[in-house]
mmJSON file of the N, C-alpha and C atoms, coordinates in Angstrom:
{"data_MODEL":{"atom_site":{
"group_PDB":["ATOM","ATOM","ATOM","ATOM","ATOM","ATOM","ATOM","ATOM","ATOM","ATOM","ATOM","ATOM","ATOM","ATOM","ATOM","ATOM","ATOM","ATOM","ATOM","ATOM","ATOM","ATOM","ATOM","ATOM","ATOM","ATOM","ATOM","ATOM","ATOM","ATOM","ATOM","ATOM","ATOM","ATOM","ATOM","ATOM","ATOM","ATOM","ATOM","ATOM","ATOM","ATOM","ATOM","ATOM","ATOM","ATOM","ATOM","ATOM","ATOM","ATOM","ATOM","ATOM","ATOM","ATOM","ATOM","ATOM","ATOM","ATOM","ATOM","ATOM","ATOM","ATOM","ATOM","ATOM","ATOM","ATOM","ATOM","ATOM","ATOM","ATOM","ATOM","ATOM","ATOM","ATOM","ATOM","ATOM","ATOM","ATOM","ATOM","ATOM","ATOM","ATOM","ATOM","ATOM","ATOM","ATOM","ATOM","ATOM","ATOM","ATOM","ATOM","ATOM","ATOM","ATOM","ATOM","ATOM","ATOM","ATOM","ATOM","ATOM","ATOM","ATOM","ATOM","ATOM","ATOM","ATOM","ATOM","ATOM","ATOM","ATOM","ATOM","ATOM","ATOM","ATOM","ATOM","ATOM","ATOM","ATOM","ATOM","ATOM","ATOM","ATOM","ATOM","ATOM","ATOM","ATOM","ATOM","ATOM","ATOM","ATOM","ATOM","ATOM","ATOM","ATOM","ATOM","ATOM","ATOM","ATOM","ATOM","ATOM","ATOM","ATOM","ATOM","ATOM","ATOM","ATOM","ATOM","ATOM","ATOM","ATOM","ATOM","ATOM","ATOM","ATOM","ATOM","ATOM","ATOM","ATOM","ATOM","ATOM","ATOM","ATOM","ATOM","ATOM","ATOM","ATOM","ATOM","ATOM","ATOM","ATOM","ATOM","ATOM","ATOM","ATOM"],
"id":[1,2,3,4,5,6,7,8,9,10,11,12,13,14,15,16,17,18,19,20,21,22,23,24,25,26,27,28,29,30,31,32,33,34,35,36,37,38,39,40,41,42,43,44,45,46,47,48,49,50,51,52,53,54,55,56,57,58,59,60,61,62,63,64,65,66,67,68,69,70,71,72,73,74,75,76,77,78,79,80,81,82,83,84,85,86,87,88,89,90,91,92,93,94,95,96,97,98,99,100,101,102,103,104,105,106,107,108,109,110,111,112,113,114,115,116,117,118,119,120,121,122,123,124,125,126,127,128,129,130,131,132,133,134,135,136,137,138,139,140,141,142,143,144,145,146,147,148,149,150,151,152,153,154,155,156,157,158,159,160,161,162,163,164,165,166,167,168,169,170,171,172,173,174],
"type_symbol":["N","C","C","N","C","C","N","C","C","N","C","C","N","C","C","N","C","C","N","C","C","N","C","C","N","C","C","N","C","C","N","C","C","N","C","C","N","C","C","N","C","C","N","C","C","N","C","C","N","C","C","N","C","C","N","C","C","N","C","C","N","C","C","N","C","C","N","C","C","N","C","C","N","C","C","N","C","C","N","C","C","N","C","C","N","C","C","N","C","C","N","C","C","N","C","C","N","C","C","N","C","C","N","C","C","N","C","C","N","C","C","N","C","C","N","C","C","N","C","C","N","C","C","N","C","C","N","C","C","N","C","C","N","C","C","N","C","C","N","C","C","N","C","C","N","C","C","N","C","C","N","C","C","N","C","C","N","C","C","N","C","C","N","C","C","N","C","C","N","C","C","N","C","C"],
"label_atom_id":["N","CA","C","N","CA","C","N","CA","C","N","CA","C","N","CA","C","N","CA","C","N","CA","C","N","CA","C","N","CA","C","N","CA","C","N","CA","C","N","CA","C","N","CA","C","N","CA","C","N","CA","C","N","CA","C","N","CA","C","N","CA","C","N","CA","C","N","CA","C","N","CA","C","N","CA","C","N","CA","C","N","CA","C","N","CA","C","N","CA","C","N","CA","C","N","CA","C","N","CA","C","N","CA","C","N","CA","C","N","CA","C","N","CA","C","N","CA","C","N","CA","C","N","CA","C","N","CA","C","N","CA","C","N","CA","C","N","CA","C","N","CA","C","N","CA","C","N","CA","C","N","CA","C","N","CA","C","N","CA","C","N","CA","C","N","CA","C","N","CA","C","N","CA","C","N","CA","C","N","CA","C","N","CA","C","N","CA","C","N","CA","C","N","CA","C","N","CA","C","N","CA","C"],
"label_alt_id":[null,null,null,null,null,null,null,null,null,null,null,null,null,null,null,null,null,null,null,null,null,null,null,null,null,null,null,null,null,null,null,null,null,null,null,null,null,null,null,null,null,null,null,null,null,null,null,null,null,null,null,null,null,null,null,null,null,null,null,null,null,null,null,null,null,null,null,null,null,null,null,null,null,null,null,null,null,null,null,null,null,null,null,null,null,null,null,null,null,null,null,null,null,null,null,null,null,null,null,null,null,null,null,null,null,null,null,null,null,null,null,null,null,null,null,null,null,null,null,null,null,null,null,null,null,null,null,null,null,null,null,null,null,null,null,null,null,null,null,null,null,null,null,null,null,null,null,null,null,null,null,null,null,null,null,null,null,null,null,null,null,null,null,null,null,null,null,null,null,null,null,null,null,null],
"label_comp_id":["UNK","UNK","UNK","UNK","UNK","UNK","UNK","UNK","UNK","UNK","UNK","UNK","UNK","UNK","UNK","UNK","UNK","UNK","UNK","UNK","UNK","UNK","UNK","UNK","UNK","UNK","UNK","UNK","UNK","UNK","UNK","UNK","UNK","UNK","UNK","UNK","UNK","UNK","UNK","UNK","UNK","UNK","UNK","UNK","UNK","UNK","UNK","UNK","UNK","UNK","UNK","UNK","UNK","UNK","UNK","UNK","UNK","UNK","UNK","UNK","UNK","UNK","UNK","UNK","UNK","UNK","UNK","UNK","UNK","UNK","UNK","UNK","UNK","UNK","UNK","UNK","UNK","UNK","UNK","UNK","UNK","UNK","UNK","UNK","UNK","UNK","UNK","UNK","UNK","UNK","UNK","UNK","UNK","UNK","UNK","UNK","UNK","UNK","UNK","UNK","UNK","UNK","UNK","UNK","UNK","UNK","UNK","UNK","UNK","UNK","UNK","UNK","UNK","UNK","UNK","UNK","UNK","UNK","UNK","UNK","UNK","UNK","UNK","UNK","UNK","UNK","UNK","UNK","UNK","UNK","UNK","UNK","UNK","UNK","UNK","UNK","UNK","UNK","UNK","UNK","UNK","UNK","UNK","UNK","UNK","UNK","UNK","UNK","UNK","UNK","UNK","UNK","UNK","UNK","UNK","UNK","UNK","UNK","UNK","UNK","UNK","UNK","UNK","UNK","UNK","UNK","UNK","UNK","UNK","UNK","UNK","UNK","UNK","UNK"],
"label_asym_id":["A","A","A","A","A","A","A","A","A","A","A","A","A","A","A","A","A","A","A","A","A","A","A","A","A","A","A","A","A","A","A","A","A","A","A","A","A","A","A","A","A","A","A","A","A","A","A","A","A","A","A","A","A","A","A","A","A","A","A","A","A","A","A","A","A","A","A","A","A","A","A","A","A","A","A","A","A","A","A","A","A","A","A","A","A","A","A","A","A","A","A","A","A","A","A","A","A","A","A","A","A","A","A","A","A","A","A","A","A","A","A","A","A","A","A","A","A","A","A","A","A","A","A","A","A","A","A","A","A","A","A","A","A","A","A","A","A","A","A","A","A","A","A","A","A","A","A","A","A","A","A","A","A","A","A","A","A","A","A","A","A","A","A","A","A","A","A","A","A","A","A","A","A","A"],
"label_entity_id":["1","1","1","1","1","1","1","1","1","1","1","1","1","1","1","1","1","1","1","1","1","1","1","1","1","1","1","1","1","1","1","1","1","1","1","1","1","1","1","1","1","1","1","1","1","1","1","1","1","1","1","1","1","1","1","1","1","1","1","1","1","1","1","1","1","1","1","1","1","1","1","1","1","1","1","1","1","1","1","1","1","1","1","1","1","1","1","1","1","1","1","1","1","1","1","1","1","1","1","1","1","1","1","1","1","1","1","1","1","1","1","1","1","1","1","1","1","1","1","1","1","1","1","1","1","1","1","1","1","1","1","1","1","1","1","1","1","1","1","1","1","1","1","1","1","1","1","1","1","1","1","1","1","1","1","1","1","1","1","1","1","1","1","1","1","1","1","1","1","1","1","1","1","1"],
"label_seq_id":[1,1,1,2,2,2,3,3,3,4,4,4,5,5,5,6,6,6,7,7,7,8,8,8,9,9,9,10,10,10,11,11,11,12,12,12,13,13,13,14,14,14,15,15,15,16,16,16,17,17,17,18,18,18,19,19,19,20,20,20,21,21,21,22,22,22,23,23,23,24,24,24,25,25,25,26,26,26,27,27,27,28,28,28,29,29,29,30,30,30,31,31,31,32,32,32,33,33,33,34,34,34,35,35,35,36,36,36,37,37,37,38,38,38,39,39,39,40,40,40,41,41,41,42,42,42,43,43,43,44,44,44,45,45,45,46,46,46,47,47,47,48,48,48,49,49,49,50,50,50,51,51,51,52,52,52,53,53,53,54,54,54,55,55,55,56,56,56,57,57,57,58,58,58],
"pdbx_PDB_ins_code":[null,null,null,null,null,null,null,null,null,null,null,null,null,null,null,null,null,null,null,null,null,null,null,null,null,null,null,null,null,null,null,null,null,null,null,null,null,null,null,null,null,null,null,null,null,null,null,null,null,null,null,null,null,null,null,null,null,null,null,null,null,null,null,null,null,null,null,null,null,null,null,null,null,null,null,null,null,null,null,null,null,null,null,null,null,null,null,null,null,null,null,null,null,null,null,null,null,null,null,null,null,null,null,null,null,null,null,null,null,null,null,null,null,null,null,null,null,null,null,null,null,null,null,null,null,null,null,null,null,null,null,null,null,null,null,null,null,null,null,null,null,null,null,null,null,null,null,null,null,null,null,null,null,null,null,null,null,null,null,null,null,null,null,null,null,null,null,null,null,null,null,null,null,null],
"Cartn_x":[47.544,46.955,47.734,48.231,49.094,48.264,48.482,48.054,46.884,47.267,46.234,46.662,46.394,47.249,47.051,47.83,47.925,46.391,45.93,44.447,43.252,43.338,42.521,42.988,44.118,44.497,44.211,44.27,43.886,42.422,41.106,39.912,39.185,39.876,39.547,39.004,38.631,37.509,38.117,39.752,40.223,39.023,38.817,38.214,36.632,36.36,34.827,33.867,32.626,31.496,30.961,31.009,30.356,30.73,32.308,33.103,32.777,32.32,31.425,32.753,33.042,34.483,32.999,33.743,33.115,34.327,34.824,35.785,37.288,38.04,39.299,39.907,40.336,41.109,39.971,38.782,37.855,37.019,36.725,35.746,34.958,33.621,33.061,32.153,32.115,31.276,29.572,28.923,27.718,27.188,27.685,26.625,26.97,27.939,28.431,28.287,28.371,28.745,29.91,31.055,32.496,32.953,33.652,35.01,35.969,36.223,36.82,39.143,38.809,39.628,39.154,40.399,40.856,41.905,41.882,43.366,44.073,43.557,43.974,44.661,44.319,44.955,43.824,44.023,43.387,43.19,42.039,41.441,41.848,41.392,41.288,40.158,39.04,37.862,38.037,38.734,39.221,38.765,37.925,38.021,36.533,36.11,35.44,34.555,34.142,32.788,34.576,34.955,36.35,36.162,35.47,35.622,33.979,33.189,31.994,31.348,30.816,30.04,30.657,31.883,32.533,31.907,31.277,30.639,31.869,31.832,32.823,31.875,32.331,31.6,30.434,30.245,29.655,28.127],
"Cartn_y":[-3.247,-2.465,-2.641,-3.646,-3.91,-3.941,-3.159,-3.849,-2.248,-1.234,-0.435,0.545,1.932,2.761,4.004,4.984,6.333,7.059,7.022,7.754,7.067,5.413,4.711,4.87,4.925,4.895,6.448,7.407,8.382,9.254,8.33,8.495,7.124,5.655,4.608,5.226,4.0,4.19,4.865,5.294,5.759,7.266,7.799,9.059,8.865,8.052,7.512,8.186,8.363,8.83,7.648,6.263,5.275,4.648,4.862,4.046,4.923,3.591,4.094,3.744,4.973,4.837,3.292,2.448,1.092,1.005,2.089,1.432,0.748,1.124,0.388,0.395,1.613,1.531,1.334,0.408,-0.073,0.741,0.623,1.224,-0.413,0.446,-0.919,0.37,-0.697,-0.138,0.254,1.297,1.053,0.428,-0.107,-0.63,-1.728,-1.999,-3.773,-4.478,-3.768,-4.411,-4.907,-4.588,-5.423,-4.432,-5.272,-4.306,-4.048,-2.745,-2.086,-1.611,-1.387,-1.097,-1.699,-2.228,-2.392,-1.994,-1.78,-1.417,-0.277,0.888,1.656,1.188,-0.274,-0.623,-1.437,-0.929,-1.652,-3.294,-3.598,-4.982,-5.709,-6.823,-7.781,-7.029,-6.046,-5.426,-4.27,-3.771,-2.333,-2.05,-1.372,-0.964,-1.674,-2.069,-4.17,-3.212,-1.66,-1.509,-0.804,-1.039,-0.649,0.642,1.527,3.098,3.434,2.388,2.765,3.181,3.098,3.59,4.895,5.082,6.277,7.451,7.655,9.058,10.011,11.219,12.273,13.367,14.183,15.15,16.237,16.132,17.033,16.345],
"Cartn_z":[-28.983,-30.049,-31.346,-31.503,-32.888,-33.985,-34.978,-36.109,-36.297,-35.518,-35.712,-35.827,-37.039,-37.243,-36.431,-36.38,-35.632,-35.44,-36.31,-36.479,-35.75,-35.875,-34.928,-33.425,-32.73,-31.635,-31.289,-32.101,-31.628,-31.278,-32.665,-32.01,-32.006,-31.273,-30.323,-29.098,-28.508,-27.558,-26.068,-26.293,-25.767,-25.675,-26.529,-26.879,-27.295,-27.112,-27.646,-26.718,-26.705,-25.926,-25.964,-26.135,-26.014,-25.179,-25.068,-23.92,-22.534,-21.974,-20.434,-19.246,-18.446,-16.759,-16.063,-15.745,-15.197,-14.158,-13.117,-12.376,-12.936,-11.758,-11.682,-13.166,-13.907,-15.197,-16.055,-16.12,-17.036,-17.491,-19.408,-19.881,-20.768,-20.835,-21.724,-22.407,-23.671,-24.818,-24.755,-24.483,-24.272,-25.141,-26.745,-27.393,-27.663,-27.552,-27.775,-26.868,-25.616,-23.93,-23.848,-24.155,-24.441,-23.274,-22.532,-22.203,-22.572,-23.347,-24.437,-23.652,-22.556,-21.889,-20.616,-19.442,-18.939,-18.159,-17.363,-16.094,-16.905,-17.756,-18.166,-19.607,-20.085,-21.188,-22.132,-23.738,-24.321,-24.245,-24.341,-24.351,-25.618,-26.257,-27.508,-27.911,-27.598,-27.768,-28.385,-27.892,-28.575,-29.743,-30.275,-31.551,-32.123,-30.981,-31.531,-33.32,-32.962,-34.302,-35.293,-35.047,-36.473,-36.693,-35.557,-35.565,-36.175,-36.478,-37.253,-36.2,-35.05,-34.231,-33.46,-33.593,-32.891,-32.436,-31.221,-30.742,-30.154,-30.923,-30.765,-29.631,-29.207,-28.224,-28.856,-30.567,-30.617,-30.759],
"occupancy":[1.0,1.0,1.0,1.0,1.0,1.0,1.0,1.0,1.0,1.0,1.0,1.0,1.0,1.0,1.0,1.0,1.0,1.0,1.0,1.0,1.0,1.0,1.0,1.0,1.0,1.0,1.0,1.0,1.0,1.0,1.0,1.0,1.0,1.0,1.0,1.0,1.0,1.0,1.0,1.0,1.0,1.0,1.0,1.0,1.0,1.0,1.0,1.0,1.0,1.0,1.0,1.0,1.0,1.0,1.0,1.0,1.0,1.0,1.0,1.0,1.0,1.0,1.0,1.0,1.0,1.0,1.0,1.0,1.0,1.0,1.0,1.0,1.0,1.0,1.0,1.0,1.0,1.0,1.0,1.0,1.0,1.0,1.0,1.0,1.0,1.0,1.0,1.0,1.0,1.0,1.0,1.0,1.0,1.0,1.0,1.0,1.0,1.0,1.0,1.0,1.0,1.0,1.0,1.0,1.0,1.0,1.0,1.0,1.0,1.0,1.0,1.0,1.0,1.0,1.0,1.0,1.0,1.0,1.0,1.0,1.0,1.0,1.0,1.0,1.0,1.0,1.0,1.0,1.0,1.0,1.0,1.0,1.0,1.0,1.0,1.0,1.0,1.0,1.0,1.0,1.0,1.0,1.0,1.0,1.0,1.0,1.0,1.0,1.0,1.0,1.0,1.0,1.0,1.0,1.0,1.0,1.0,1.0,1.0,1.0,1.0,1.0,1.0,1.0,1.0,1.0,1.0,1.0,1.0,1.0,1.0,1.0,1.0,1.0],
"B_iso_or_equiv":[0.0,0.0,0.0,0.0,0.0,0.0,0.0,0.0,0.0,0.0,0.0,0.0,0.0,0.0,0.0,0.0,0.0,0.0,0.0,0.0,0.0,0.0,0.0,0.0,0.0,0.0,0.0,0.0,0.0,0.0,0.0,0.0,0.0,0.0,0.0,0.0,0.0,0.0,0.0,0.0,0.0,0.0,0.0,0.0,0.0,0.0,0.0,0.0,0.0,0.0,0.0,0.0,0.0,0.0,0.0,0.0,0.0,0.0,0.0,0.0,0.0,0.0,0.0,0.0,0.0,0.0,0.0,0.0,0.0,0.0,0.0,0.0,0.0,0.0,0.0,0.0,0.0,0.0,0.0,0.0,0.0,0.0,0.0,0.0,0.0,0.0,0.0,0.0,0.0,0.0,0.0,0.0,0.0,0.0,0.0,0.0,0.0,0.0,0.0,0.0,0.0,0.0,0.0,0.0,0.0,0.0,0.0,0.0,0.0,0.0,0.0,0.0,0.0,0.0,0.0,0.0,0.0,0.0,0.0,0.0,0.0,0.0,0.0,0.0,0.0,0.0,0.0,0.0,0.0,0.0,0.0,0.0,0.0,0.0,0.0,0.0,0.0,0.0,0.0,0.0,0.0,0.0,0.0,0.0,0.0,0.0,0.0,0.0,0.0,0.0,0.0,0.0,0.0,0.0,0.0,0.0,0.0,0.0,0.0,0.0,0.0,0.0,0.0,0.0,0.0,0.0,0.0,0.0,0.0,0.0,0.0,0.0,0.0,0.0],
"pdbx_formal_charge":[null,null,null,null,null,null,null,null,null,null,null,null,null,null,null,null,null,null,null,null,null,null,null,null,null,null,null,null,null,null,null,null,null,null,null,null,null,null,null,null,null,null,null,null,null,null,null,null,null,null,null,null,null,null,null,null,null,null,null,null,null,null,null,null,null,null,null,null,null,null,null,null,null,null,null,null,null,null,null,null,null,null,null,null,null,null,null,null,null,null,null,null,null,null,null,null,null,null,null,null,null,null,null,null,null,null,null,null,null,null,null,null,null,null,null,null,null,null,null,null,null,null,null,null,null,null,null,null,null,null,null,null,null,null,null,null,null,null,null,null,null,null,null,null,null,null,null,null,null,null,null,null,null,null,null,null,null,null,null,null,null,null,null,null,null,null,null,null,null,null,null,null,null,null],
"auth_seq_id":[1,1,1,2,2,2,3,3,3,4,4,4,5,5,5,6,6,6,7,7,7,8,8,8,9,9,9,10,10,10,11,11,11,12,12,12,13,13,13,14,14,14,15,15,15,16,16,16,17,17,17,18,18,18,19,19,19,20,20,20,21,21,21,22,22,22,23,23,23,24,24,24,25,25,25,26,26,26,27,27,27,28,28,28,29,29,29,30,30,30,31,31,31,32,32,32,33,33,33,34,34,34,35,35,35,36,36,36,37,37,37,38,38,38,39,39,39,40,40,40,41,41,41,42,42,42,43,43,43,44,44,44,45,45,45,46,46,46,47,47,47,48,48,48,49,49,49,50,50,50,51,51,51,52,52,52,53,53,53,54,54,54,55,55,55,56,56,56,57,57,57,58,58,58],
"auth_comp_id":["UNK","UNK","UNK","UNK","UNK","UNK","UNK","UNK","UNK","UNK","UNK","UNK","UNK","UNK","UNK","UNK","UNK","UNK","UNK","UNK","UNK","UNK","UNK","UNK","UNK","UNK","UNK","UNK","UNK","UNK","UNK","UNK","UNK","UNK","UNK","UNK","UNK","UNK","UNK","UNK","UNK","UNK","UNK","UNK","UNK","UNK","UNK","UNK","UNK","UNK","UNK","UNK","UNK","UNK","UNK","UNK","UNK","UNK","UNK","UNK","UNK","UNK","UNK","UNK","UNK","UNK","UNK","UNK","UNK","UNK","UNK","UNK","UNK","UNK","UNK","UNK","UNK","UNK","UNK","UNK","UNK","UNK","UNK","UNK","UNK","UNK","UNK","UNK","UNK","UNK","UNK","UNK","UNK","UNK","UNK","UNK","UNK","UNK","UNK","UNK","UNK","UNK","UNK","UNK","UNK","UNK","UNK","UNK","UNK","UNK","UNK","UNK","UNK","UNK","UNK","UNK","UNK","UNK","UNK","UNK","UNK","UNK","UNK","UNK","UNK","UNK","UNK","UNK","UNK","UNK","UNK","UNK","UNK","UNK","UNK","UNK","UNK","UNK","UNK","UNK","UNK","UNK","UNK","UNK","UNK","UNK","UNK","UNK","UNK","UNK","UNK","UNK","UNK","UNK","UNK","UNK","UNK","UNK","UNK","UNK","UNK","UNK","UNK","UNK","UNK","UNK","UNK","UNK","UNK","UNK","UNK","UNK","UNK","UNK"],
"auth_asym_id":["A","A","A","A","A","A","A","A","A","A","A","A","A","A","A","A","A","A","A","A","A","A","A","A","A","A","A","A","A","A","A","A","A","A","A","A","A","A","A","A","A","A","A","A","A","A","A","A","A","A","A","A","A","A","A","A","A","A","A","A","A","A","A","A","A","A","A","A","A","A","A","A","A","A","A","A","A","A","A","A","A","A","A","A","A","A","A","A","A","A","A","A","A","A","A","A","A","A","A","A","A","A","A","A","A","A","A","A","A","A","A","A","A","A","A","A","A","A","A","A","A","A","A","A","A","A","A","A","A","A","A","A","A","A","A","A","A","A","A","A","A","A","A","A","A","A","A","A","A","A","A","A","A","A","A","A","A","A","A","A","A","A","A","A","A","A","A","A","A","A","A","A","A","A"],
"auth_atom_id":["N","CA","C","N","CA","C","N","CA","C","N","CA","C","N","CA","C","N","CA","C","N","CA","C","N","CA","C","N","CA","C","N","CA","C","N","CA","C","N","CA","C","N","CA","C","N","CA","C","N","CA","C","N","CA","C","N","CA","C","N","CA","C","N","CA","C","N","CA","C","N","CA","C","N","CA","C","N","CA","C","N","CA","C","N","CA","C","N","CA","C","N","CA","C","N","CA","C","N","CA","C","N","CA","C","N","CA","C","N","CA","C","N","CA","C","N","CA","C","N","CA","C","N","CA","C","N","CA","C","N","CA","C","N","CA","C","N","CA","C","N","CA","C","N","CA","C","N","CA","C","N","CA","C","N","CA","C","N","CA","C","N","CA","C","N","CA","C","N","CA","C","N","CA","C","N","CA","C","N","CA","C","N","CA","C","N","CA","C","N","CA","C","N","CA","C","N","CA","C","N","CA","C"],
"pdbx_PDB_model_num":[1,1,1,1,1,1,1,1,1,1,1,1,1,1,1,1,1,1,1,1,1,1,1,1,1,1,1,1,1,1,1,1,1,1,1,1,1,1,1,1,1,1,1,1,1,1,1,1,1,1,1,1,1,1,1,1,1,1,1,1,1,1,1,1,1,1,1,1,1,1,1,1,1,1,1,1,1,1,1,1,1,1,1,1,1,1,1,1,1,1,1,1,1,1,1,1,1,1,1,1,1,1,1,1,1,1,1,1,1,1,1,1,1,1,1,1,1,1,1,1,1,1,1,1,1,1,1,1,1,1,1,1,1,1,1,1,1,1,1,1,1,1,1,1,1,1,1,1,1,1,1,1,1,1,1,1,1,1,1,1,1,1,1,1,1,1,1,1,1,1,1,1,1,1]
}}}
């Protein structure tokens, strides 16, 4: 996650409503289809819409 500041790591897809549990550590993006996370760790995907698509809980 280099290169990405405090505020993205904090509502990344870590916290996303888009990022779909796919098993074993893995989330993938429902709208990109990326797998966003992995084995409990961010991907090269992470972030892939730069926070523009971000679904929060409300």
């Amino acid at each position: 996650m280099s290169g990405k500041n405090t505020l993205e790591k904090a509502l990344g897809c870590f916290n996303c409503g888009r990022a779909t549990y796919i098993g074993d550590g893995g989330y993938m993006c429902d709208k990109y289809d990326k797998i966003v996370i992995d084995e409990w760790e961010a991907t090269d995907d992470f972030m892939c819409c730069d926070g523009k698509d971000y679904k929060g809980d409300d």
